[in-house]
C-alpha positions, 0 to 999 in steps of 0.5 A: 751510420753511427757506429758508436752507438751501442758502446755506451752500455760498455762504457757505463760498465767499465766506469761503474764496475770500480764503484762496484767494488770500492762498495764491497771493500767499505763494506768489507772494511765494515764487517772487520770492524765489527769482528773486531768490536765483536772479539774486543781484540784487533787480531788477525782472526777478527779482521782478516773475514772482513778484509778478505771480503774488502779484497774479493770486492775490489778485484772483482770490480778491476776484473769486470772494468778493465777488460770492459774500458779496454774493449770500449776503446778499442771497438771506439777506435775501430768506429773512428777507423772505419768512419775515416776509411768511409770518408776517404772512399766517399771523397774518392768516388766523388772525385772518379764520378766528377772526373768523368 
């Protein structure tokens, strides 16, 4: 029984989701440029759209990767777990079943 097997869409989630965000920020990071290009001036009007943008984008990603690498390793974990406690019961009835 392979107790892992459905954890790998997790998996990808949790390794994916900063891509996801670092996306967003190169894109928000392109819309202060253009607000900036736009007004001719570096102000805090004409970037801070854009950065904003940048900021949301990149929490969003640690928000959805971090709880997902977090449940991915602990559910791996619990896997690994039970599959010991299978072996060891296995063991144990071979040798009860070898005894008698």
């Amino acid at each position: 029984m392979d107790l892992r097997r459905n954890l790998s869409g997790l998996a990808t989630v949790g390794a994916t989701a900063p891509f996801v965000g670092l996306l967003g920020t190169v894109l928000g990071i392109i819309t202060a440029f253009r607000g900036m290009a736009l007004t001719g001036s570096g102000g805090i009007g004409a970037v801070s759209a854009g950065i904003a943008e940048a900021l949301i984008a990149t929490a969003f990603g640690l928000f959805v990767a971090i709880p997902a690498v977090w449940a991915f390793n602990y559910l791996t974990n619990r896997a690994d777990g039970f599959g010991v406690e299978m072996d060891n019961g296995a063991s144990e009835l071979i040798d009860f079943m070898a005894r008698r």
